[in-house]
N, C-alpha and C positions, 0 to 999 in steps of 0.2 A: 385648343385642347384636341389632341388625336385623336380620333375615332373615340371620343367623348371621353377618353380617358388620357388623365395626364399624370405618370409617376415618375420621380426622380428616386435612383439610390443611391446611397454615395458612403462607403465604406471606407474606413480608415483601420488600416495596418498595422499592430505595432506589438506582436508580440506570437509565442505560437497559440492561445489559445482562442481556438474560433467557437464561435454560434452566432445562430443565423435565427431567423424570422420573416415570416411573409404574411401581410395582410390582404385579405378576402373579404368583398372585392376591391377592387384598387382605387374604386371613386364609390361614396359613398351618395347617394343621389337622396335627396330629399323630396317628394313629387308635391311643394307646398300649393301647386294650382289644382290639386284634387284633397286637399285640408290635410295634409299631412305635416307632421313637425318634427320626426326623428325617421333613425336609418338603422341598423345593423352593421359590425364590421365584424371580423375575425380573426385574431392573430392566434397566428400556427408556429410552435415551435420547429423547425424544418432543421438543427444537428446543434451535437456540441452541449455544453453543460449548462444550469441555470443559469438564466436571464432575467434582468428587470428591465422591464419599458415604461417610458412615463411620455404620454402622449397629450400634445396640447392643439390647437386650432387659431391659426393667425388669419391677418387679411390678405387677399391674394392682388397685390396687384403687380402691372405687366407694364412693358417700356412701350416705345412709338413699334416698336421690333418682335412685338409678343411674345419677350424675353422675360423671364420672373425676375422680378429685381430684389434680391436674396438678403442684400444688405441694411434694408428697411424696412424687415418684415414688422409687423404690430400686431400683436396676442388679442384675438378677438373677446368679446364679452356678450356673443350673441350665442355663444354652446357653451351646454354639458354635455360632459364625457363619463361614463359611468361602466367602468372604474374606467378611471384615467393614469391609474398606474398598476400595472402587473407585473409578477410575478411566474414567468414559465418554465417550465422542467421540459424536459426531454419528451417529446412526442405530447405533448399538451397540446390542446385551441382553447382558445378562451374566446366569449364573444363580448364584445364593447357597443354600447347604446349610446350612437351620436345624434343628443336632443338639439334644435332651434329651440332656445328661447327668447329673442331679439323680442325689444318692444313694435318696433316696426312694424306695419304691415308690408311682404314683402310682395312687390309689384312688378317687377322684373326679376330674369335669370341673373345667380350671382354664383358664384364659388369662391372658396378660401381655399387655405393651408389646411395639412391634417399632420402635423411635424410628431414623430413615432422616433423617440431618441430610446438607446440604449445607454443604462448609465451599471457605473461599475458598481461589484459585490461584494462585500467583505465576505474573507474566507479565514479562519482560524488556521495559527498558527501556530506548531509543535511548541510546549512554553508556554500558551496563551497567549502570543502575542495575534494581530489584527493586517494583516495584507489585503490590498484589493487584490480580486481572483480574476478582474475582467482586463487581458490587455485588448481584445481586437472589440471595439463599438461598431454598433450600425443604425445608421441612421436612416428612416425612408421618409420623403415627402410626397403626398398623397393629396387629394382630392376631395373637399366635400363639396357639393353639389346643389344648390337651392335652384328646384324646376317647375318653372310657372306655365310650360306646354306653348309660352306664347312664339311663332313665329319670330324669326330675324330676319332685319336687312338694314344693308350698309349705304350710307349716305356720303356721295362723291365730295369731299372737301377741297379739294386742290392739286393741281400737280404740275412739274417743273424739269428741268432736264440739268439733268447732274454731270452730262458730258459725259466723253467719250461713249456714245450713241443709248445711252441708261437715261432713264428717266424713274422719277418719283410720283408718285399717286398716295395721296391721304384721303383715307376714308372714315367715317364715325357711324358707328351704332346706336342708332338713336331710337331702336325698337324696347321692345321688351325682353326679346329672347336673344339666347345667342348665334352668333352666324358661324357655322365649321367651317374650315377650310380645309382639309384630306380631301384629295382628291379633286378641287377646286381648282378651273382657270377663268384667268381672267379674260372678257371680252375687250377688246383695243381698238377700237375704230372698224369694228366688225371682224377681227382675226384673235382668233385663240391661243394662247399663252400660257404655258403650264410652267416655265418655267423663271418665276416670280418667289423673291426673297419675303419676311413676314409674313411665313404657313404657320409657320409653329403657334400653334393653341389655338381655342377660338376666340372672335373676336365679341365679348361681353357689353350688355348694355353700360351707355356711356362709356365707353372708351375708344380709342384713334387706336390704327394699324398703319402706317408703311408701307406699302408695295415698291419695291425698286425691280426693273426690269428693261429690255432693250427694247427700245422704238424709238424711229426717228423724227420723235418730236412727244411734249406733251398732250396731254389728251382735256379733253372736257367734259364737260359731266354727261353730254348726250353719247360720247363716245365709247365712255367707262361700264363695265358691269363683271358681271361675278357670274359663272356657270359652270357646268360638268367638264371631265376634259373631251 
């Protein structure tokens, strides 16, 4: 996760009729290591005519690449959303209460999905007859947050040499909290390295990251670490 924030938007085209939407803030952070169990968000109507949004909350997880794997997302059952569908007009906010209610006790940093779909409006037609009014949808994925304050770090799993002079480095978070990586290099047998593949997001309790990068040879666990650049 970027600078603790991870949003994707991703618009689709298809007609002249635009409006837009923007949620405030872009991760919605839960602080459950100080007894907290909701958040606040804010969707702003930001141009264009009436909008409906219908927002729901999935599981977040991430490849060996700290890439979101999009195509097997699963609809969590640990949130309410309240409302979880609105209704915006022109220069609106409305603010949305994103509850934890998971039976768990939650013991580590975790994050989901916060999936913000725009679905189409029926608009009356000369006649009486019924046309959708919405051609252009927007869709934003967004962030919610579960923060237990507790420290990260990453534990050296293995690594190998992929050829032509790149090597591979696995590592796993076996802490509680998460470990960032902005702005992050890695140490390599005492030489610094900024520039190393699998930055994108951060790396969440239990789960493996990927480093691919050049050095001429594999490294070992005494060799391997993580610091500023």
């Amino acid at each position: 996760m970027l600078k603790k924030i991870f949003l994707l938007v991703f618009c689709c085209f298809a007609g002249p009729v635009l409006a837009a939407f923007a949620i405030e803030p872009a991760i919605a952070a839960i602080q459950v290591g100080m007894g907290e169990n909701m958040a606040w968000l804010e969707l702003a109507h930001t141009g264009g005519g009436p909008m409906a949004i219908e927002m729901t909350v999935y599981e977040r997880e991430l490849d060996l690449d700290g890439e979101l794997k999009r195509d097997s997302l699963v609809k969590s059952k640990d949130f309410m959303l309240y409302p979880s569908e609105i209704i915006l007009y022109q220069g609106e906010r409305v603010r949305v209460q994103v509850i934890y209610n998971g039976k768990q006790r939650v013991t580590a940093d975790k994050a989901y999905i916060l999936f913000s779909k725009e679905i189409p409006l029926p608009v009356a037609e000369e006649g009486g007859g019924v046309r959708v009014g919405v051609n252009t949808l927007m869709n934003y994925m967004s962030v919610v947050s579960l923060e237990t304050g507790k420290p990260g770090k990453l534990t050296f799993v293995s690594s190998k040499s992929l050829g032509g002079g790149d090597i591979e480095v696995i590592v796993e978070n076996k802490s509680g909290g998460r470990v960032r990586l902005d702005g992050a290099a890695i140490i390599a047998g005492g030489r610094k390295i900024a520039n190393f593949t699998g930055k994108k997001n951060s790396v969440m309790p239990g789960q493996k990251r990927r480093f691919t990068f050049k050095f001429d040879r594999p490294l070992t666990a005494k060799e391997f670490g993580l610091g500023a650049p």
